[in-house]
N, C-alpha and C positions, 0 to 999 in steps of 0.2 A: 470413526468414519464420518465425513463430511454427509449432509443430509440438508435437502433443500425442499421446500414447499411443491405441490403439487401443480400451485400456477405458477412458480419460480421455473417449475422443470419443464413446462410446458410453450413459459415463454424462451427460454433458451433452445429448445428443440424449435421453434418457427423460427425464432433470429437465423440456426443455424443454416436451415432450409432457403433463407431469402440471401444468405451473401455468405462464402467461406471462402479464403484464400488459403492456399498450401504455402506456407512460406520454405518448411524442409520435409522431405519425403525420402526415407533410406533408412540407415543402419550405421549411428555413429555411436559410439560406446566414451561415455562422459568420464572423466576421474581426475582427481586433480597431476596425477601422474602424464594420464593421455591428454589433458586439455578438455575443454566445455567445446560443442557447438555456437557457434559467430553465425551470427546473420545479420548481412550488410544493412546498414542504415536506408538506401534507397528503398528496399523492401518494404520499408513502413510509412512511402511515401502516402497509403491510402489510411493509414490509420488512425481513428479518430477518439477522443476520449469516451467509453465505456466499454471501448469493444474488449473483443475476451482471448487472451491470447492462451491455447489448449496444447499443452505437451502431452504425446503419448509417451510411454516407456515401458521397459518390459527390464528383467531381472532389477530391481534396483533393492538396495538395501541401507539405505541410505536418507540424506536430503537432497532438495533442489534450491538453488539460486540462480536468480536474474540479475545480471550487472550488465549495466551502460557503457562501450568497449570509449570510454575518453581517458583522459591521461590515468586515471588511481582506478578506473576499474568500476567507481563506484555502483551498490546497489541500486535497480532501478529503483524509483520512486513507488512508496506502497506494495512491494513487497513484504513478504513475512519472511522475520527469522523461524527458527525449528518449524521449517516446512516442510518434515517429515514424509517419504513416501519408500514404498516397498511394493517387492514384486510387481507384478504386470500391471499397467490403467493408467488412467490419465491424470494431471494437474492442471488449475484454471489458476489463470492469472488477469485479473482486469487491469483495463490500465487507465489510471488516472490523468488530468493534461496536463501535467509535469512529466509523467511517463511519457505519454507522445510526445511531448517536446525534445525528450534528450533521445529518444529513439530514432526519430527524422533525423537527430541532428549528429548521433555517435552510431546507431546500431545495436546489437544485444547479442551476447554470454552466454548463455543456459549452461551450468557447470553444478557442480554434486562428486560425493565421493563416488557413487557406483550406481550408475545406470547405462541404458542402453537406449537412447531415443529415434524415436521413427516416423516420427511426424509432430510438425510443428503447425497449428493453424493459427488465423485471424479470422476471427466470428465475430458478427454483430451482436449485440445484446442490451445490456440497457442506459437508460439515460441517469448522469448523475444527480444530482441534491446540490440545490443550489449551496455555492459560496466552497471553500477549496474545501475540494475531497484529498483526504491524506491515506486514505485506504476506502478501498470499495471491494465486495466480494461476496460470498458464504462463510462464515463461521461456524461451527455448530457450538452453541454454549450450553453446557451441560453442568456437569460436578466440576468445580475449580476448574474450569478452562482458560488455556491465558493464550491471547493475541497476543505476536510480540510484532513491531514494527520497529524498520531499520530507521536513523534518525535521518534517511535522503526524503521521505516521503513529506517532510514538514521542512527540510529545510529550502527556504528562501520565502517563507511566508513573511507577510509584511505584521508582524505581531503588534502593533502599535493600534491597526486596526482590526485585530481580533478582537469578539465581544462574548462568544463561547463557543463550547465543544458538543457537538452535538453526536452521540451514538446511537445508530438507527437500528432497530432489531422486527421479528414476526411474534416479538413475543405475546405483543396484546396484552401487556402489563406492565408493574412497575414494581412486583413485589419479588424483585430479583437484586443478588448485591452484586455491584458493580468498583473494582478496584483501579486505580491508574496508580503503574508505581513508572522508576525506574531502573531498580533493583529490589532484589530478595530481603536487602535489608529494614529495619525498623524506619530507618531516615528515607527510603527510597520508596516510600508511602507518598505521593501527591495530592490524590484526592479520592473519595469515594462516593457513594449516593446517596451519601445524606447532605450533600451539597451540590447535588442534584434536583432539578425539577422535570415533570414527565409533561410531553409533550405529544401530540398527534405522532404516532410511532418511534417515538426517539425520548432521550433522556439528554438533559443539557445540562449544562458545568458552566454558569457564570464565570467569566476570565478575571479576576480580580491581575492587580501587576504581579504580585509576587507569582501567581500561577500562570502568567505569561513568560517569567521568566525560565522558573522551573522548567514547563513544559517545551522553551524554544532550548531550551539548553542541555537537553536529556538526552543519552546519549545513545535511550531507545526507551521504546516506548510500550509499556506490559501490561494490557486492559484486559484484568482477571473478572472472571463471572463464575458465580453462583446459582443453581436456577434456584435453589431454597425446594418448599414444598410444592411447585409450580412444574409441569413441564417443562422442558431442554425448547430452545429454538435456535434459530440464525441470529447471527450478529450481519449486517448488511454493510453499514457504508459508517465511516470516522470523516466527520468533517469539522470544519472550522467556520463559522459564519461572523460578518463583519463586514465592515466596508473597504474592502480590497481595493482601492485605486491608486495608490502611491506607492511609493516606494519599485521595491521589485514585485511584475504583475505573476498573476497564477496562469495568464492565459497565453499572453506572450511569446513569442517564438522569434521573433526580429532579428534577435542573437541570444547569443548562446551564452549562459549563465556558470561562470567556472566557480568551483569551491575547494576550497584548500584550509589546509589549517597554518596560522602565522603565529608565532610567539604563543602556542597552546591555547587560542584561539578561532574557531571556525570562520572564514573568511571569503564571504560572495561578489567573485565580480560579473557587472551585467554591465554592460553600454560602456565598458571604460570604466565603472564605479565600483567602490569598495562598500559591503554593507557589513555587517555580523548579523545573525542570527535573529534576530529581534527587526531587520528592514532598515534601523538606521543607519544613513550614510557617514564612512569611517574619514 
């Protein structure tokens, strides 16, 4: 069960109290049979990056996922794969400004094998960490816990100017292990925390190339924890720091950034231009 700080809980309940919008209120029952829940793009005309976007549900036995209704459906941005939820309560989803960008600009999916949803909000909550957030949220990192993130949440980053990976947590330590794979397997080891250094609440991962490639070209992304002999806490926010100003932007919204795949290659057009995955132009 997810578990969050006492002033985490308590800034989320004022955020909630100062601005909620209802985007859906009812009784529509999700399944890949019957369809996801759609909510029009205009809807997200107010919404801005860190807000929190809360699904209720009742019977579910199953997961949830968020897709961007454009041509392939894709995941929104900084979501989580096995985002396991059952029976009755709610899911929080933050959204990072690649998430509000494709949501102004397509709308959203909410889809799962079997639930029942009843309300959809937009809550205020918090501000992100500088330089691109690829996931922002709650965690709870315990015994072998593993974050997984879909590969929409990093793509379009301009990798050339990434200089590292920063993972923000409450843990108040550094005597915790930390794994980045992209698979179960031996080869699908990236990198861990002994090539890590600790930071005023976070752990960073110098981007050497080989690890810019690796990690632009993964085709998700598995940041397993340990707490060791330490307490359990939150994982917070995965970000990427660097000097963002070329290539394809994080903040941008001008137009609209399509991605496809060409010759088994991931392929981003913005402005008319072709990049891959890495920010350079094809």
């Amino acid at each position: 069960m997810k578990k969050i700080s006492l002033i985490a809980l308590f800034a989320a309940l004022v955020a909630v109290n100062v601005n909620a919008t209802d985007l859906f209120t009812g009784s529509k029952h999700v399944s890949w049979g019957d369809g996801g829940l759609q909510i029009a793009a205009n809807q997200f005309a107010a919404a801005q990056p860190g807000n929190l976007l809360k699904v209720h549900f009742t019977g579910a036995s199953d997961g949830i996922e968020f897709k961007v209704m454009n041509a392939n459906f894709d995941h929104l941005a900084g979501s989580r794969e096995a985002a396991w939820i059952s029976g009755d309560g709610a899911f929080e989803q933050f959204l990072t400004q690649t998430a509000v960008d494709s949501l102004k600009a397509y709308g959203l999916e909410i889809i799962g094998a079997n639930f029942t949803c009843t309300q959809v909000e937009l809550l205020e909550s918090k501000t992100l960490k500088e330089g691109f957030t690829v996931w922002t949220g709650f965690f709870w990192a315990d015994e072998w816990s593993t974050l997984e993130l879909y590969w929409n949440g990093y793509a379009g980053v301009d990798w050339s100017k990434a200089t590292a990976l920063r993972i923000y947590s409450e843990a108040n330590r550094s005597d915790f292990v930390i794994n980045i794979k992209e698979n179960w397997e031996a080869e699908g080891q990236i990198a861990d925390q002994n090539a890590m250094t600790a930071g005023e609440g976070y752990m960073e991962l110098p981007l050497t190339d080989g690890l810019r490639n690796r990690l632009a070209n993964a085709g998700h992304w598995m940041i397993q924890f340990n707490k060791e002999t330490g307490a359990p806490f939150n994982v917070t926010d995965i970000v990427l720091v660097g000097d963002f100003t070329t290539a394809i932007s994080n903040t941008a919204v001008e137009s609209k950034a399509v991605k496809f795949f060409e010759n088994g290659q991931l392929v981003i057009i913005k402005n008319g231009v072709k990049y891959n995955t890495l920010g350079a132009q094809l």
